[in-house]
Backbone as CSV, one residue per row, in Angstrom:
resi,resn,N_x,N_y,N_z,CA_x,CA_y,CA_z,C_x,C_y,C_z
1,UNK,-0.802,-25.331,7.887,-1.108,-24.028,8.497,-2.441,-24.105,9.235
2,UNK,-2.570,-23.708,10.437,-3.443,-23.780,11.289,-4.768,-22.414,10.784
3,UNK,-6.064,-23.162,11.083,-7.152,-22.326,10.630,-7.801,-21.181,10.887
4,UNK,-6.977,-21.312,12.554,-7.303,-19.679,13.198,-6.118,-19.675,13.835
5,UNK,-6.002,-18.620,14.993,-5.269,-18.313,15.836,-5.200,-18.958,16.810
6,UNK,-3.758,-19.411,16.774,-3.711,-20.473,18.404,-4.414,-19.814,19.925
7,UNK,-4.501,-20.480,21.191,-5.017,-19.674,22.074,-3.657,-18.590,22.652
8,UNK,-2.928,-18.655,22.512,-1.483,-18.427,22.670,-1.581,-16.718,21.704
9,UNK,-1.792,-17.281,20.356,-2.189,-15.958,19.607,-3.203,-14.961,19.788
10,UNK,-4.166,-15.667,20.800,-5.333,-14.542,20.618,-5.157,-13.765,21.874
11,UNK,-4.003,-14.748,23.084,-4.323,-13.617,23.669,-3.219,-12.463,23.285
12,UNK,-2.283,-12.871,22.440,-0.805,-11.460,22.129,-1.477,-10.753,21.643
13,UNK,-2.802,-11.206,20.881,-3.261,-10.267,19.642,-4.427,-9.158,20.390
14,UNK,-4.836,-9.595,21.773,-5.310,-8.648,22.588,-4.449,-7.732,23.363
15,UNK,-3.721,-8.368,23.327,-1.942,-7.204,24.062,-1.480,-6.545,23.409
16,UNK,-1.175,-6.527,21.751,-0.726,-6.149,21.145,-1.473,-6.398,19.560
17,UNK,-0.878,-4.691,19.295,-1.530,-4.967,17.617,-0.473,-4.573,16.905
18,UNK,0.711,-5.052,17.080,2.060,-4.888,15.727,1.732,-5.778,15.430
19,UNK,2.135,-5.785,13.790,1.911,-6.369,12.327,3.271,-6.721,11.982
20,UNK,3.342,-8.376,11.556,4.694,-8.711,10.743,3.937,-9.614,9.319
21,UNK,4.527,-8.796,8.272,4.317,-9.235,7.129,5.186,-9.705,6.669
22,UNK,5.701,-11.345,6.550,6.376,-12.027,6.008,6.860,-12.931,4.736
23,UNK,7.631,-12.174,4.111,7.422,-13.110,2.818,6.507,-12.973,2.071
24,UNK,5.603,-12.207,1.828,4.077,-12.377,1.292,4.281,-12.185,0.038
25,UNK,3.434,-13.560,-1.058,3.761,-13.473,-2.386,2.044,-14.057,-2.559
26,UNK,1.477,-13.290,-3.617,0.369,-13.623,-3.980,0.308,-13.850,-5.354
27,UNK,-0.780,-14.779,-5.752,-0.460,-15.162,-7.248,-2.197,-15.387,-7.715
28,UNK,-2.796,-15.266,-8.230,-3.953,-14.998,-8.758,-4.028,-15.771,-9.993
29,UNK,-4.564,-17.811,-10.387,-4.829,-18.256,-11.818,-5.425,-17.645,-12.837
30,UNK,-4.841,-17.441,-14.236,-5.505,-16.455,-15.520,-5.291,-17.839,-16.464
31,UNK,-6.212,-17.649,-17.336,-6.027,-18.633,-18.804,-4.930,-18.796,-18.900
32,UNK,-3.747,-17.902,-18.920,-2.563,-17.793,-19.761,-1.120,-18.185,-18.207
33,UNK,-1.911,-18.381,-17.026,-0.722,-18.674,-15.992,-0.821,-17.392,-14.873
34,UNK,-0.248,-17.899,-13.981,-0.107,-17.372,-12.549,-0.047,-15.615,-12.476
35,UNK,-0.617,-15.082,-12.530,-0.526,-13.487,-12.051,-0.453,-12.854,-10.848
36,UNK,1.037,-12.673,-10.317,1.480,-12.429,-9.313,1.703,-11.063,-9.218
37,UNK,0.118,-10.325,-7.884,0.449,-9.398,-7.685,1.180,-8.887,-6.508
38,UNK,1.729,-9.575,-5.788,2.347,-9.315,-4.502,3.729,-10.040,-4.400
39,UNK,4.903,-9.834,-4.379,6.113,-10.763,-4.693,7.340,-10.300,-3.581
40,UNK,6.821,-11.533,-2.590,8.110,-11.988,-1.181,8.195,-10.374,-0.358
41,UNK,6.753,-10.121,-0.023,7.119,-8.610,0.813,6.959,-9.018,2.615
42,UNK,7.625,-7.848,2.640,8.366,-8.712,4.173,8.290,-7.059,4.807
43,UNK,7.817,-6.918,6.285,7.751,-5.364,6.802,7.268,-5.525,8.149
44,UNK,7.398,-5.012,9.195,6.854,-4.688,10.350,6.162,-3.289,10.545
45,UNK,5.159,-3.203,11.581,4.571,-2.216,11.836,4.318,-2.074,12.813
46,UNK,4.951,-1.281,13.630,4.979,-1.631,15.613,3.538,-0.887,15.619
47,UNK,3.091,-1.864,16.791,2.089,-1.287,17.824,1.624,-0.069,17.587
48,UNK,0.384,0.208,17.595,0.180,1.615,18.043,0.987,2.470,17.196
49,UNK,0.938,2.459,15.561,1.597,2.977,14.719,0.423,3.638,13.762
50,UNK,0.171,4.835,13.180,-0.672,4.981,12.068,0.254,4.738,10.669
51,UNK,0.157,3.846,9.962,0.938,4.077,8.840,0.256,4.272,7.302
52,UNK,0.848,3.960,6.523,-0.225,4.054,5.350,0.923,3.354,4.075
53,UNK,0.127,2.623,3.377,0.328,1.992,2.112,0.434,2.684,0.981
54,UNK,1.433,2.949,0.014,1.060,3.660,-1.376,1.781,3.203,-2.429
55,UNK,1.294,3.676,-3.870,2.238,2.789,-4.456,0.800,2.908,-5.681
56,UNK,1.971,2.666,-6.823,0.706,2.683,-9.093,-0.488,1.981,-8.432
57,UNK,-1.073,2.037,-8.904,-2.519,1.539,-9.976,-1.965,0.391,-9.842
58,UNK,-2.729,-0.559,-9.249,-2.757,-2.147,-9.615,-1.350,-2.864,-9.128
59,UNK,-1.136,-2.183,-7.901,0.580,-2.763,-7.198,0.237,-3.303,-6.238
60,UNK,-1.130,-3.853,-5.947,-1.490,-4.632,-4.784,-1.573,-4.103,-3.297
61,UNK,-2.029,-2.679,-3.510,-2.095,-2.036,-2.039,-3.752,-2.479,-1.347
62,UNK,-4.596,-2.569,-2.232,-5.502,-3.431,-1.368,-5.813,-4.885,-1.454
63,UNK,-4.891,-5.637,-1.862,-4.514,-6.943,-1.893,-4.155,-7.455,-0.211
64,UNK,-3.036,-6.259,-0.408,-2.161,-6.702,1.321,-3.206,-6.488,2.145
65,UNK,-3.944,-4.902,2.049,-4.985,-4.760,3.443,-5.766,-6.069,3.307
66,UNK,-5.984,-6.572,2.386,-7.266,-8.047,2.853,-6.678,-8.930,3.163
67,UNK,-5.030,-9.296,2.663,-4.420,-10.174,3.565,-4.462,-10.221,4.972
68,UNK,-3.960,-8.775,5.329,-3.567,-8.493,6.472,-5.002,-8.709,7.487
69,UNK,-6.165,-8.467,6.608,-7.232,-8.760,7.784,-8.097,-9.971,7.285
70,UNK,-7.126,-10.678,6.690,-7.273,-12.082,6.911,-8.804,-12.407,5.664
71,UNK,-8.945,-11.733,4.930,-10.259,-11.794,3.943,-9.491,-12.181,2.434
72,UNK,-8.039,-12.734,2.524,-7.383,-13.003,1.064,-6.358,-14.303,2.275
73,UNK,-6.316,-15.186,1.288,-4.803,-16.271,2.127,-3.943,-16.140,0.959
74,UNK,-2.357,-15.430,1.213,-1.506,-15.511,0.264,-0.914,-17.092,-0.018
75,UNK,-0.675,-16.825,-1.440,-0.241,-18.328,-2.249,0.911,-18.533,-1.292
76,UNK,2.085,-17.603,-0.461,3.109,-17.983,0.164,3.142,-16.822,1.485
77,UNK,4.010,-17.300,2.211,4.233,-16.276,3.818,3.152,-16.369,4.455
78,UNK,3.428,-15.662,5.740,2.323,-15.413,6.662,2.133,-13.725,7.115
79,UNK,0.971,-13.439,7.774,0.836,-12.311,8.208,0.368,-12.363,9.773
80,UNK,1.022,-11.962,11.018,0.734,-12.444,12.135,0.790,-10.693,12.752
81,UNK,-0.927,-11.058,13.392,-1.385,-9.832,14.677,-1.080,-9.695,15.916
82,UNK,0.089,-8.984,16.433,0.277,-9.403,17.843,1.112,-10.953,18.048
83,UNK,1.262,-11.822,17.383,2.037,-12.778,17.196,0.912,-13.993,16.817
84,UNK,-0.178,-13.712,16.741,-0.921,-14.305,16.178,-1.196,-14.861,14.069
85,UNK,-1.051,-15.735,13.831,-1.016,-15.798,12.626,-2.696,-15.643,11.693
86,UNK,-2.460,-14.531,11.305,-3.938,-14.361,10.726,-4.049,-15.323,9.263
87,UNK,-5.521,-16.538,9.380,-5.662,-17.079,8.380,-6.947,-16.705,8.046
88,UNK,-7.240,-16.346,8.853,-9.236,-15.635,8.718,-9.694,-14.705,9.006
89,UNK,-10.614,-13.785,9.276,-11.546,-12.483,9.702,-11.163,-12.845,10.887
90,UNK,-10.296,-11.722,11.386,-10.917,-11.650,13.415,-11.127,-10.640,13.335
91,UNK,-12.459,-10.277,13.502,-13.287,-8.992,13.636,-13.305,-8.500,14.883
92,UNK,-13.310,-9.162,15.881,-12.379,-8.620,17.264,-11.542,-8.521,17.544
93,UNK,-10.582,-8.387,16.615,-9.373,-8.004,16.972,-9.092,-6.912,15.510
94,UNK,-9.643,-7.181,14.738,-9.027,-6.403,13.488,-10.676,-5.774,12.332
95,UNK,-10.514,-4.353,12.604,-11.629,-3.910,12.116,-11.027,-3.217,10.155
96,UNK,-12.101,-3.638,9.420,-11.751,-3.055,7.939,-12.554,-1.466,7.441
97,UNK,-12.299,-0.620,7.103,-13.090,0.631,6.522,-12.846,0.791,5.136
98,UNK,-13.173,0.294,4.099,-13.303,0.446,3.215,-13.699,2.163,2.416
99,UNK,-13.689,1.989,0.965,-14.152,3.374,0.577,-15.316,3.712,0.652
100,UNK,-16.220,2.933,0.402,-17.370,3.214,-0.056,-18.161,2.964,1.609
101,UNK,-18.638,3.890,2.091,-19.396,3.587,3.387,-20.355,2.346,4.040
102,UNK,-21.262,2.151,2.640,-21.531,0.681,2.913,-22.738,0.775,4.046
103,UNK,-23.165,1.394,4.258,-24.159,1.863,5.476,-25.606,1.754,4.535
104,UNK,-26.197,0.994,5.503,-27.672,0.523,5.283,-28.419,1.656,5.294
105,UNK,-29.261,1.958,4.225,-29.892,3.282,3.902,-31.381,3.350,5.068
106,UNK,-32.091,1.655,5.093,-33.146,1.382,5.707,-32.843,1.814,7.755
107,UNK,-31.897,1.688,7.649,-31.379,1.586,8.983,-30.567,3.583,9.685
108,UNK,-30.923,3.888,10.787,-30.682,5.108,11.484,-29.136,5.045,11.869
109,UNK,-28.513,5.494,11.957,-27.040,5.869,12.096,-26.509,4.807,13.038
110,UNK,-27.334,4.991,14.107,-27.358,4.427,15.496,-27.148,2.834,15.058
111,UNK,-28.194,2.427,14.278,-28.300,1.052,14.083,-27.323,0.340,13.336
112,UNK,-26.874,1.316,12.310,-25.890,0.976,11.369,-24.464,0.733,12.401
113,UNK,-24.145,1.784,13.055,-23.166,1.517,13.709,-22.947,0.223,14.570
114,UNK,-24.410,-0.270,15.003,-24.323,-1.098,16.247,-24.315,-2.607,15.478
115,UNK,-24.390,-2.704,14.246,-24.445,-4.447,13.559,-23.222,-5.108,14.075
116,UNK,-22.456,-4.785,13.903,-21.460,-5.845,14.750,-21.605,-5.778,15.948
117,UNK,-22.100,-5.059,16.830,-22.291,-5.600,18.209,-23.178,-6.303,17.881
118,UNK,-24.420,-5.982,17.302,-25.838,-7.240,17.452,-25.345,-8.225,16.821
119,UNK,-24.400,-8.781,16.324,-24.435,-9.982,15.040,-23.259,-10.051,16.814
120,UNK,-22.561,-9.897,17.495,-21.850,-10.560,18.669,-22.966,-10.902,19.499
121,UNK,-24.136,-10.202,19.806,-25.116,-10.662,21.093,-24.770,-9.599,21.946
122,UNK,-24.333,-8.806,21.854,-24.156,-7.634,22.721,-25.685,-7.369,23.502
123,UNK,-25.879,-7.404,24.895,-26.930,-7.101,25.219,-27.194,-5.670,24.999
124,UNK,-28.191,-5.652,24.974,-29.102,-3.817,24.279,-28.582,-2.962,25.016
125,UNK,-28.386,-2.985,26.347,-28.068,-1.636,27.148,-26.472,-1.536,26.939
126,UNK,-25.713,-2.481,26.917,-24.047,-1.963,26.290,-24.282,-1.586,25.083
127,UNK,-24.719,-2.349,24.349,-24.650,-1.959,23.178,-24.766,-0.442,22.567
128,UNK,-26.173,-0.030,23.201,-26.444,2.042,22.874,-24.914,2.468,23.731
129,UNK,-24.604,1.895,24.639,-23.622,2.676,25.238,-22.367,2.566,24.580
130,UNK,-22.060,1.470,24.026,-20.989,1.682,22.974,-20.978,2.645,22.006
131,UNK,-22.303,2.607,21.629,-22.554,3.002,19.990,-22.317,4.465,20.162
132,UNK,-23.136,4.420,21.723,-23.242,6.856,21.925,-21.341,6.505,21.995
133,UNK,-20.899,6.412,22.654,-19.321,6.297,22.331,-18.397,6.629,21.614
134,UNK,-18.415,5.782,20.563,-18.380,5.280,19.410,-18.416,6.730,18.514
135,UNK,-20.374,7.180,18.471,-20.414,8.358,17.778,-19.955,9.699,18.387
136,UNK,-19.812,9.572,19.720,-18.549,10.790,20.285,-17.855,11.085,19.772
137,UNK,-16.915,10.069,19.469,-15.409,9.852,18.971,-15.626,10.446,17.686
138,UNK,-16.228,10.341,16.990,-16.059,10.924,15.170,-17.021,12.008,15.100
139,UNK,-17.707,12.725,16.400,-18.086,13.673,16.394,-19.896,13.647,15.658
140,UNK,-20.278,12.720,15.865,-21.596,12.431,15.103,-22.520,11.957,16.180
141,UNK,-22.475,12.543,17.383,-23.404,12.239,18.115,-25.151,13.024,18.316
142,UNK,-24.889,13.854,17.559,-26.476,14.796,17.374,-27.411,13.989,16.017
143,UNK,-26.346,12.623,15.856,-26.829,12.497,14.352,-27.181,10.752,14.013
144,UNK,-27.155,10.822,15.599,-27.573,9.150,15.642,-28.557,8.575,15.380
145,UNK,-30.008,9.223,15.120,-31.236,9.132,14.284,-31.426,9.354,13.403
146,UNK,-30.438,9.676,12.797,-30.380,10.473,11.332,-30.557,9.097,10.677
147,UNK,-30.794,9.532,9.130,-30.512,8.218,8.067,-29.558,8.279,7.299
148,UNK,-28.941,7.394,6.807,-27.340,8.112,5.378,-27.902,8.627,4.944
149,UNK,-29.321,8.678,4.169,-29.271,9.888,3.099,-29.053,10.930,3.974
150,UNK,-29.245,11.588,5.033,-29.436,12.892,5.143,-28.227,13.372,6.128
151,UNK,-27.299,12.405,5.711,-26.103,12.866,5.888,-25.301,13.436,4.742
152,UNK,-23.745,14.319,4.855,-23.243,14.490,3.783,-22.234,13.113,3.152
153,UNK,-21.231,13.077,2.627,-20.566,12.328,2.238,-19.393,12.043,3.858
154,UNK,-18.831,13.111,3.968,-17.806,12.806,4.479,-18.558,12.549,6.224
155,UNK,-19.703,12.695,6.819,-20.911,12.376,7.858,-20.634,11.049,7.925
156,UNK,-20.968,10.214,6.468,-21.778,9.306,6.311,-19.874,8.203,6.583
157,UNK,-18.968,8.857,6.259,-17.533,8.175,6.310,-17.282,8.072,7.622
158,UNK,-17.415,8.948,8.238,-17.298,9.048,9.809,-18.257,7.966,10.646
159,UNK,-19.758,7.349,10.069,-20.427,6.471,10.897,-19.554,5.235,10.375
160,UNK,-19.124,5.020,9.414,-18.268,4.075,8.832,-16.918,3.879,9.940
161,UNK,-17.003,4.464,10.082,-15.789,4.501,10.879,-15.887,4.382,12.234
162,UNK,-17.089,5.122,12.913,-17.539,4.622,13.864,-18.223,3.028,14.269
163,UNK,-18.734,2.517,13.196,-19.075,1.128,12.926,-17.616,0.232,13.367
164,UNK,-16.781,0.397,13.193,-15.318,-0.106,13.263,-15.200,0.062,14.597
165,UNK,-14.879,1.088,15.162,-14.461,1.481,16.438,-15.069,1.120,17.255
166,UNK,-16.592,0.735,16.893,-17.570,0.768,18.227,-16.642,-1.086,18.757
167,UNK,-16.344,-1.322,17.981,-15.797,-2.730,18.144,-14.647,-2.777,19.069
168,UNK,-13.714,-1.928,18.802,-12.298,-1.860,20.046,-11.535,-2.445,19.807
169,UNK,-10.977,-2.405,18.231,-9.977,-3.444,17.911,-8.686,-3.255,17.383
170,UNK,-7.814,-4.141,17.792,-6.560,-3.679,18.320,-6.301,-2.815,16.823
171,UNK,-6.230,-3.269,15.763,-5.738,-2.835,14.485,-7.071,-2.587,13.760
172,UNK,-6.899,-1.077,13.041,-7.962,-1.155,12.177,-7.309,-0.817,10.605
173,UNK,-7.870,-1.337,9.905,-7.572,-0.917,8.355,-8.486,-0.520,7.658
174,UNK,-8.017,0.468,6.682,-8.967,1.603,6.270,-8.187,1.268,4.183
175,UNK,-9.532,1.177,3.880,-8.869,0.993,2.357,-9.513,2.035,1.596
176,UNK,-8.387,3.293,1.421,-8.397,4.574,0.513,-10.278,5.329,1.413
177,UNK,-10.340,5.582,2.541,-11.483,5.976,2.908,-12.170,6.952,2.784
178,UNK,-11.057,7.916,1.933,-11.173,9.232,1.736,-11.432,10.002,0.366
179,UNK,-11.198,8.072,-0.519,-10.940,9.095,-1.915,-12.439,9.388,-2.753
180,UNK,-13.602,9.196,-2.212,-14.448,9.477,-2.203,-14.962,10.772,-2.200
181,UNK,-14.306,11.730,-1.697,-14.253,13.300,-0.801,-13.677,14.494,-1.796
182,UNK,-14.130,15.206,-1.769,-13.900,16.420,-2.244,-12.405,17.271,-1.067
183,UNK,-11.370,17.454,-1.773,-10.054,17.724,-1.324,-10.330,18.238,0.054
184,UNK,-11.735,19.604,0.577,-11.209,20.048,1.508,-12.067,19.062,2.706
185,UNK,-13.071,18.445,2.410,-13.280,17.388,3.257,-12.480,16.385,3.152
186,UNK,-11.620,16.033,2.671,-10.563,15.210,3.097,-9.487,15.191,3.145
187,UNK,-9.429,16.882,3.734,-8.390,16.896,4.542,-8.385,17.240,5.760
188,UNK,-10.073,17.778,5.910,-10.351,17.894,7.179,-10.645,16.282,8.099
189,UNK,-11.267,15.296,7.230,-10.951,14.089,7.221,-9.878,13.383,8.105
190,UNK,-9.112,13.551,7.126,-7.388,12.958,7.550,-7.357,13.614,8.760
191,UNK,-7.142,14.852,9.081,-6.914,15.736,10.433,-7.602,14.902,11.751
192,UNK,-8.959,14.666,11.284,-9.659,14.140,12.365,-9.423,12.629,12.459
193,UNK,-8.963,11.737,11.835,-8.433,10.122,11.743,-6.678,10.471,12.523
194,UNK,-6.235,11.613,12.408,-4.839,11.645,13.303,-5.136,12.190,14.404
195,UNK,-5.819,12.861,14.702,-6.816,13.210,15.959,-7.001,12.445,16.997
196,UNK,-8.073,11.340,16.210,-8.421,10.080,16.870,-7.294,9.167,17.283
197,UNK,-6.834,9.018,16.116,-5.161,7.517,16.682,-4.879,8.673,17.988
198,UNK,-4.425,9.482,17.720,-3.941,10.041,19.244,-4.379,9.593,20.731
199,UNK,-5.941,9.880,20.465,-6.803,9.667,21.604,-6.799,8.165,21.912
200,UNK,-6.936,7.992,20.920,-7.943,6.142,20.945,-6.560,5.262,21.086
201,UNK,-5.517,5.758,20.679,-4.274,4.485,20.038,-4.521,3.327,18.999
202,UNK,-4.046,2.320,19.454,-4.207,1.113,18.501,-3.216,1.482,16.933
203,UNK,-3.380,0.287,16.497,-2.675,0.453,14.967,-3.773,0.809,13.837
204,UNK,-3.514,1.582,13.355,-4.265,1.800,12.113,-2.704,1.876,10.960
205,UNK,-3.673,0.962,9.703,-3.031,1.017,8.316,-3.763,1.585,7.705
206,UNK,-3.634,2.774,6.545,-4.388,3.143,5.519,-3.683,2.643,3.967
207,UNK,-4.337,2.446,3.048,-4.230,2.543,1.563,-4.391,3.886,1.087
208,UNK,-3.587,4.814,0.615,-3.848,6.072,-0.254,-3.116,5.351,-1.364
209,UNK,-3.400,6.474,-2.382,-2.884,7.463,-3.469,-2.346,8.708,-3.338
210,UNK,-2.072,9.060,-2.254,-1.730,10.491,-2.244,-0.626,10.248,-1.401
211,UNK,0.678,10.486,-2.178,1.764,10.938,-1.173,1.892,11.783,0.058
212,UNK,0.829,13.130,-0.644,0.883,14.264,0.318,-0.094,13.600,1.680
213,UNK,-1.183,12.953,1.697,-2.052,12.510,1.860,-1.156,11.221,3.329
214,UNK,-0.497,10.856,2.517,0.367,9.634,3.125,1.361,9.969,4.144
215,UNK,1.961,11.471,4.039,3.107,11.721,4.827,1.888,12.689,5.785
216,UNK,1.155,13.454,5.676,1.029,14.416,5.920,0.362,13.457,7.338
217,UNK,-0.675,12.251,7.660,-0.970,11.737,8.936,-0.797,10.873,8.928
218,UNK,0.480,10.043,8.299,0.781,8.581,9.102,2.663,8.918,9.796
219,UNK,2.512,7.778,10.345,3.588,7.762,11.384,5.013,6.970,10.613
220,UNK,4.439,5.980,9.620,5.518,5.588,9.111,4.831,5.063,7.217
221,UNK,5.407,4.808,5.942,5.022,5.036,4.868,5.361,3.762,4.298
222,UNK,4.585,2.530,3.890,5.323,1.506,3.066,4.963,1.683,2.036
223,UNK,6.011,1.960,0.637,6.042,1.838,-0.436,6.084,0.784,-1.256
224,UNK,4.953,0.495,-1.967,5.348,-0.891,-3.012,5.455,-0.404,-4.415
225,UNK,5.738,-1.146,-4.903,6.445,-1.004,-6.409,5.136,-1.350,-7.764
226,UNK,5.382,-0.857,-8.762,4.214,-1.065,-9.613,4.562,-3.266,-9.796
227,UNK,3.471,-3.620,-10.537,3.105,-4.962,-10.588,4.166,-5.603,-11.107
228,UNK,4.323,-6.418,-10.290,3.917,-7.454,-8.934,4.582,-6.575,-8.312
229,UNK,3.967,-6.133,-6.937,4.379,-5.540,-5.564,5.139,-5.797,-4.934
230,UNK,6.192,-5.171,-4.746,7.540,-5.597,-4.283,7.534,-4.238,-3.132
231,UNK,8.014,-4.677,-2.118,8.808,-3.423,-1.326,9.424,-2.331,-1.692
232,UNK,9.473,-1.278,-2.055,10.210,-0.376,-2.716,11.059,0.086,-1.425
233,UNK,9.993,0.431,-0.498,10.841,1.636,0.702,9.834,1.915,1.971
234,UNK,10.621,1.826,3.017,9.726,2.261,4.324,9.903,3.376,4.692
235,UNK,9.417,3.783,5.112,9.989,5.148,5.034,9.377,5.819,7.358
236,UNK,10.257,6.146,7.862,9.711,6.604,9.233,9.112,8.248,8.920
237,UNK,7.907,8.540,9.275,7.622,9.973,8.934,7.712,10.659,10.461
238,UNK,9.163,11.406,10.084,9.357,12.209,11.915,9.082,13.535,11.761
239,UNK,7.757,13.733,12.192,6.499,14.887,12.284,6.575,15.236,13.434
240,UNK,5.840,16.437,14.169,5.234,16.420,15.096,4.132,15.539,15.371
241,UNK,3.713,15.093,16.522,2.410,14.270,16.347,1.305,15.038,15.804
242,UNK,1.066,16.059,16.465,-0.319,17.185,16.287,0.152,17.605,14.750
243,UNK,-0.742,17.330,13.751,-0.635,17.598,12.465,-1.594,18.777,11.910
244,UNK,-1.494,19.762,10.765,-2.469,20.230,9.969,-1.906,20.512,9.127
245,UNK,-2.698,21.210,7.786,-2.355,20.992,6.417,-1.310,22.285,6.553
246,UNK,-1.005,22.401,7.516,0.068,24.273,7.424,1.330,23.760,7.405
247,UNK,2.056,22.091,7.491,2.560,21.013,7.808,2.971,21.381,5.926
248,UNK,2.040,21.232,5.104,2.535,20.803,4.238,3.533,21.936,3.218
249,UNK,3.324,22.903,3.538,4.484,23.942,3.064,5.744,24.001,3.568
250,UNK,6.070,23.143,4.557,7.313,23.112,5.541,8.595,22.588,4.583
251,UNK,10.250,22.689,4.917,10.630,22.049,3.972,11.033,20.464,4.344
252,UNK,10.760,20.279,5.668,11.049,19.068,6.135,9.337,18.039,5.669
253,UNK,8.654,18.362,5.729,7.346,18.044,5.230,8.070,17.452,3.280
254,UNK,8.049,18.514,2.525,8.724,18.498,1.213,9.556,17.330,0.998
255,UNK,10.665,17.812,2.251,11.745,16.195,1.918,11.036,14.662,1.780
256,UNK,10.138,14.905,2.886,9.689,13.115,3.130,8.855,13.106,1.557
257,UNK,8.357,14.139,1.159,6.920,13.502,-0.122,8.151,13.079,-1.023
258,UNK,9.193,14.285,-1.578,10.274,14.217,-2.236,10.921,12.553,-2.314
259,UNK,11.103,12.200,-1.465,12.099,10.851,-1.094,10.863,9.745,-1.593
260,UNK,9.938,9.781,-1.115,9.139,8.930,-1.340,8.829,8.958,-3.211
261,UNK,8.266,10.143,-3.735,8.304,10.109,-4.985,9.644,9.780,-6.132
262,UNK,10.358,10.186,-5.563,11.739,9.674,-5.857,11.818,7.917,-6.492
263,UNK,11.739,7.613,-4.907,11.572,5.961,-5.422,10.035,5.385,-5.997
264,UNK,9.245,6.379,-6.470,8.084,5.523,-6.707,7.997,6.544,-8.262
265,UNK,8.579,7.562,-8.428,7.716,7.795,-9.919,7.918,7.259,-11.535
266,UNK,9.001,6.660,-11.198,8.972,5.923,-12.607,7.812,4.822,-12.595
267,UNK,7.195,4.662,-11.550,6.386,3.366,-11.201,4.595,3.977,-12.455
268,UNK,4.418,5.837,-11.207,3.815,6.196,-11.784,3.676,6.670,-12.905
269,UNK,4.620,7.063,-13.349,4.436,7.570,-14.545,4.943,6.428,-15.825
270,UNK,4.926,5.619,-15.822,5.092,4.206,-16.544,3.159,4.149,-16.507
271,UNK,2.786,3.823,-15.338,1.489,3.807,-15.591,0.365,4.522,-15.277
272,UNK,0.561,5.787,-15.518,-0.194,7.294,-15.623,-0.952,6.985,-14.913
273,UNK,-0.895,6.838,-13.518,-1.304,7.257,-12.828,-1.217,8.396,-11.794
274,UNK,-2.153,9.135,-11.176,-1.722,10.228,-10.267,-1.125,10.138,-9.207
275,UNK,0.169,11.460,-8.733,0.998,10.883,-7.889,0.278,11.393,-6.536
276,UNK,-0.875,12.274,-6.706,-1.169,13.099,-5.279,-3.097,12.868,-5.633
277,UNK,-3.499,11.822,-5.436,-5.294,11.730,-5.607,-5.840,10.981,-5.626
């Protein structure tokens, strides 16, 4: 298996950001033998798709996101960007958002956002111009001198996120970014991340816990199964594009959480975990 992306791959993976997850089986050495949390999952995710991952406690939903952006190599299969086979970080092509914001306390909004341009060499004058950009887009542009502390929580998620974007990359993945948040900031949250895919495009994957959470702004739903992670169900979520939480009293809204919990709650409730948090 080759160590990066052929030249062939990098440029599909600038044309395109659909995701084919093939085969993917992960296995993790313990004293006692092989602990396989990921077993032969296989899925596509066209282009310019928001989707989202869900699935118990410990079923390998942020296993796959680090596969997928190339920060885990599965024991078997491949995972290819655009037709590119990801074996490593391409941070230009594939941005990660994690939960926890991760933003340098010493450092002004502005600056925080702009480290991956400076760690590329971005000369100084693109660079502010990305970054004012960048903080357009998530609505944090009065707040680019600011410091994290004197932001709120869900402020400080949004430069996180802007840190990602300022980059321009085809696929971004977001692992559970929200569960940090107090319900009505994150759902004002979510609103504004389906907002953005609108404007911006590209592929975004999320990791939730929340079914409601999961149908209510992604475009399509992969379900995995409690441990080892198996495919349960894909599910297409046919919404309007323009979403809000008035969405979720609907009964066509109901059906998709319904179907989805369906095939996943013996998963949860085997291992008490919550089906909506």
């Amino acid at each position: 298996m080759s160590t990066q992306p052929t030249r062939t791959g990098q440029s599909a993976t600038k044309a395109s950001g659909g995701i084919t997850v093939d085969d993917v089986t992960m296995e993790y050495p313990t004293p006692s033998g092989p602990l396989t949390a990921l077993q032969a999952i296989s899925f596509d995710i066209p282009s310019g798709v928001l989707a989202s991952v869900v699935g118990a406690s410990g079923c390998g939903k942020s296993t796959l996101l680090k596969i997928i952006a190339g920060l885990l190599t599965p024991t078997r299969g491949t995972v290819t960007v655009g037709g590119a086979t990801i074996t490593r970080p391409v941070p230009e092509h594939i941005a990660v958002v994690f939960q926890e914001d991760a933003l340098l306390p010493w450092y002004r909004i502005q600056d925080n956002v702009a480290l991956g341009l400076a760690a590329r060499r971005v000369p100084k004058a693109k660079r502010r111009e990305a970054v004012a950009a960048a903080l357009e887009k998530v609505g944090l542009s009065k707040f680019e001198r600011a410091y994290p502390h004197e932001l709120s929580g869900g402020m400080r998620q949004r430069a996180a996120l802007a840190r990602a974007l300022v980059l321009e990359p085809q696929v971004l993945l977001l692992d559970e970014p929200f569960a940090s948040l107090d319900e009505q900031t994150r759902n004002l949250m979510g609103q504004e991340l389906r907002t953005l895919h609108s404007r911006i495009g590209g592929t975004m994957v999320m990791v939730t816990h929340s079914l409601t959470e999961a149908v209510l702004l992604s475009d399509r739903v992969v379900a995995l199964s409690a441990r080892p992670g198996r495919l349960r169900q894909e599910l297409v979520i046919d919404l309007p594009d323009e979403r809000s939480v008035d969405l979720i009293d609907t009964q066509q809204f109901g059906d998709f959480r319904h179907t989805l919990w369906q095939n996943l709650q013996e998963d949860w409730l085997t291992q008490d975990a919550p089906a909506d948090g």
